[in-house]
N, C-alpha and C positions, 0 to 999 in steps of 0.2 A: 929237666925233661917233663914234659907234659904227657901224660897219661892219660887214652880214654878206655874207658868200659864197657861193651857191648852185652849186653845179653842174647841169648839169641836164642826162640823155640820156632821151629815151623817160617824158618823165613827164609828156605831155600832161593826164592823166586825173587827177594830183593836183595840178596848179596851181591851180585856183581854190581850193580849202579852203584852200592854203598860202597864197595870198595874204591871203587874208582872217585867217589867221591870223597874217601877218605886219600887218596892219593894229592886230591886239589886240597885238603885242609893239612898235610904234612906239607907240602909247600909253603904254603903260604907262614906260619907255623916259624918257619926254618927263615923266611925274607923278613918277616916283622919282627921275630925276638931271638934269632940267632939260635932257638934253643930246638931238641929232635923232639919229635911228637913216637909215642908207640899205643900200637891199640892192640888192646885184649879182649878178645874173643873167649868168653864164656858158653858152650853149648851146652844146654839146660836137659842133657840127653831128651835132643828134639829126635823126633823118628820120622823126621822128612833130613834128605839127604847135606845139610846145613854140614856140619862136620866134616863131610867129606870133599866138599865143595871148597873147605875152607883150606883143609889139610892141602888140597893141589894147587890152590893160589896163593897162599900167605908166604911161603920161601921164594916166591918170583917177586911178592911186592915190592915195592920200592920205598917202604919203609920197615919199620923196625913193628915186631908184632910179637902176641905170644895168643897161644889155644888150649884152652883145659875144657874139658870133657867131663862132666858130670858124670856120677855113677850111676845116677838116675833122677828123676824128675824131681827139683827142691823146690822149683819155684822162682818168678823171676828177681825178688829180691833177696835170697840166697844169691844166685847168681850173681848178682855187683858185689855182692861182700867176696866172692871166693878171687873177683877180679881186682876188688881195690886190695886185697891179701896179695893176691902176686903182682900187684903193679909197681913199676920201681921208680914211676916221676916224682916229683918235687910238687906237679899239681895236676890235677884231677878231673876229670867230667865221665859225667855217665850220661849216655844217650841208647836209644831202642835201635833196634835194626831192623824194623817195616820202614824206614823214613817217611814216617810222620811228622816225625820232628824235624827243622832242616839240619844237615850237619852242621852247617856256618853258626848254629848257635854254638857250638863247639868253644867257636872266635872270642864268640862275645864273653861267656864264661871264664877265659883265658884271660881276655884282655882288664875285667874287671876282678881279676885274683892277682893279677900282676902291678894292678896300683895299689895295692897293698893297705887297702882301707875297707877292704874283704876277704873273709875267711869262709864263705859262703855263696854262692849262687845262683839261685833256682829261676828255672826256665818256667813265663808266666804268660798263656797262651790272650791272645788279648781276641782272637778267632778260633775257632775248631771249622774245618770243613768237611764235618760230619752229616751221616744222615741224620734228619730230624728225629727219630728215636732217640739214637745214642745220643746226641746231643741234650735232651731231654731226662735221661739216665744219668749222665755223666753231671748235666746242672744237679740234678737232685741229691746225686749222692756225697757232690765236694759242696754240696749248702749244709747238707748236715753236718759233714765232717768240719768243717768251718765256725758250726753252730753250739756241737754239743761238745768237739774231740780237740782241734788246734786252732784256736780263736787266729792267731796269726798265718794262718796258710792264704793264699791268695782265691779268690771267689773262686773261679777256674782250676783249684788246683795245681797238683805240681806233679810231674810224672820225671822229670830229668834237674838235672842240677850240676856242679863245680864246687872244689873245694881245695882248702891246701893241704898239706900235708898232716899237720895239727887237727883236723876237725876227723882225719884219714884216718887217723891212730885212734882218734877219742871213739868213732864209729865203730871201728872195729872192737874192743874193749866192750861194747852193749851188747853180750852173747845172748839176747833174747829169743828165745824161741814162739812163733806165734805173736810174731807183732805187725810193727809197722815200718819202715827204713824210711819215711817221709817224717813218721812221726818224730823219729827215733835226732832226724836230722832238726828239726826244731826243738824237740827238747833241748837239745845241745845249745842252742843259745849262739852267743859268739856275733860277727856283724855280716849281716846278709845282704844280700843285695840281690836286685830281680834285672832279669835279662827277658823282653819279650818279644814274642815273635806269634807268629800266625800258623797254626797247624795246616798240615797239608790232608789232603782227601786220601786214601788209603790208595795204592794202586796195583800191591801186589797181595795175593790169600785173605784170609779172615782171619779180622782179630780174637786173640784166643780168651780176651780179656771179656768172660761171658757176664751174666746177672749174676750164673752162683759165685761165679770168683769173685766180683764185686761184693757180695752177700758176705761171704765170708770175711774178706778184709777189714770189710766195715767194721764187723763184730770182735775182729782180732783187735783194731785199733781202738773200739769201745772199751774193751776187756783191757789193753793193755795201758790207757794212757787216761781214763775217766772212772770216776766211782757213780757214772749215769743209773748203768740197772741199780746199784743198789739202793739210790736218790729214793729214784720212780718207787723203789718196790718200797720204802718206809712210807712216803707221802700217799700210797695206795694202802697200806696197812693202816695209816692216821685216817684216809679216808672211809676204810671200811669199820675202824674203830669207829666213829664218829656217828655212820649210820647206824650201824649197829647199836651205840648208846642211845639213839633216837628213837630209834625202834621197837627198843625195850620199854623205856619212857610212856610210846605211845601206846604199849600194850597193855602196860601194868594201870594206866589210869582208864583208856576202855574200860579194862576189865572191873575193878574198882566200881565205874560207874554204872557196871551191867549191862553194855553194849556188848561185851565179848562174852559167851558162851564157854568156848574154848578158842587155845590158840590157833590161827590159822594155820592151814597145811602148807599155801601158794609161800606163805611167807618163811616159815621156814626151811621148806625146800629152798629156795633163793639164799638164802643166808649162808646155807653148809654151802652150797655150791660155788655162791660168792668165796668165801675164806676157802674151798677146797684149794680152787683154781688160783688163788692168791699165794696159797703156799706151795702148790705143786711148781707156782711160777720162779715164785722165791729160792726155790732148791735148784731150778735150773740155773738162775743166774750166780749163787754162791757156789753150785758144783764147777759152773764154769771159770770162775776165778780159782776155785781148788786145784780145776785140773792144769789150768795153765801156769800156776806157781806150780805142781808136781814138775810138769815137763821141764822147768826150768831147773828145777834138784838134779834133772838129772844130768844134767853133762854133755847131753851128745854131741856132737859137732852139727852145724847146722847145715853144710854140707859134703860131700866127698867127690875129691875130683879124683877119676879115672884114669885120665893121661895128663899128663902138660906136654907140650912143644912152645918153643922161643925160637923166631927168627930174627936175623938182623936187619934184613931187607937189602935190598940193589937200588942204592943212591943211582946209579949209571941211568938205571930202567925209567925215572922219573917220565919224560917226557914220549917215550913212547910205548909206555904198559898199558895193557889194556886186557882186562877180565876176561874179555869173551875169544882173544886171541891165545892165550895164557894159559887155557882149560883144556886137560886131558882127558 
């Protein structure tokens, strides 16, 4: 069985096309490899009507589906872990539900886990048909990420991917709290392969995927997978040592030669301040690797679903389902 992943916050408005699109990828699916496709819906307790939207169409689909409900907002890669946790295929793909992404990558994913010279697949955008901001934001933040966090990710990033069941199991096992799932999927290792395709122009709501969210991830994937701040913060301590022994050098021989009276004020004001802000820095980036090995002592689940529902779907319904006729 082939299993995909959905996550879903705020994407009331592109459900029906998706599902119907996900009716054309069970098809096809079921003519090329004989095997059922089921997709799981993860609702990341969105507070636009997505869950219920989902609940009234997914026992009419005509395929096989299941829907858990968050107990509240985790985040959206919590959400693929709580999906590849109740998924019961053989292999795997995770895609968004704004379809940005096309579903057909779905295909491509499947079809490169099924020659079996991959255990891995990640969708490598070779386009974005974004506004030139985002475009802009998004170069700049998978260049760092690329530069200082996972040398091997693709220039463009990765936001979706495929896998078999082995990488299914190892993924799940890395109960990290405050990380990365992209990272988490290269750490892993194992043999990869790229599936590319051309992003689509967004057509329904706004993406929730803001600056502070990106801010934040960045920082989680710094923290989680590089010892970058603590590099910076020694090479900034060796450089403040440095000046600082110069300084002193050029004080102590002024003074000696009776050019210096007393020690300057300008310059020692600069100095404490220098080292102030060097160590107030310091404590921020070691509290923050404290606090995120803390979070991980403790245990918690990373996240809690609400409800589940599992349908089987209406093979019969295939060829004349349709979302918009469907809806209660």
């Amino acid at each position: 069985m082939f299993s995909v992943i959905i996550p879903v916050y705020r994407n009331a408005e592109s459900l029906p096309e998706l599902i119907e699109e996900f009716v054309k990828i069970n098809s096809i699916v079921a003519e090329r490899h004989g095997m059922p496709t089921e997709f799981v819906f993860v609702v990341d307790a969105s507070p636009d009507e997505s869950f219920e939207l989902l609940k009234a169409a997914l026992p009419l689909a005509p395929f096989r589906s299941q829907l858990l409900l968050h107990a509240r907002n985790f985040g959206s890669f919590a959400a693929i872990r709580t999906g590849l946790r109740a998924a019961r295929g053989d292999y795997f793909g995770v895609i968004a539900a704004d379809l940005q992404e096309p579903p057909e990558l779905l295909l491509g994913f499947l079809h490169r886990l099924l020659d079996g010279d991959t255990d891995i697949a990640v969708g490598v955008r070779e386009a974005r048909d974004d506004p030139g901001m985002s475009r802009l934001s998004a170069n700049l933040f998978w260049g760092f990420y690329r530069r200082f966090i996972v040398r091997d990710i693709p220039a463009g990033g990765v936001d979706v991917f495929g896998c078999n069941s082995r990488i299914r199991d190892e993924l799940l096992k890395l109960e990290e709290a405050n990380t990365s799932l992209v990272g988490l999927v290269y750490w892993l290792g194992f043999r990869r392969s790229e599936v590319r395709y051309e992003r689509r122009a967004r057509a329904y709501g706004k993406s929730t995927w803001t600056l502070g969210k990106k801010v934040d991830y960045l920082l989680d994937s710094v923290f989680a997978f590089t010892d970058l701040p603590i590099r910076i913060l020694t090479l900034l301590g060796m450089l403040g040592f440095a000046v600082a022994g110069c300084m002193a050098v050029f004080v102590v021989v002024m003074r000696l030669m009776g050019q210096i009276e007393a020690a300057g004020y300008t310059t020692t004001i600069l100095v404490i301040t220098f080292f102030g802000a060097l160590n107030t820095m310091g404590l921020g980036f070691i509290g923050s690797y404290a606090w995120r090995s803390y979070e991980n002592t403790k245990k918690r689940p990373l996240a809690l679903v609400r409800t589940a529902d599992a349908f089987d779907g209406a093979p019969e319904a295939a060829s004349t389902f349709s979302y918009s006729s469907r809806r209660t």
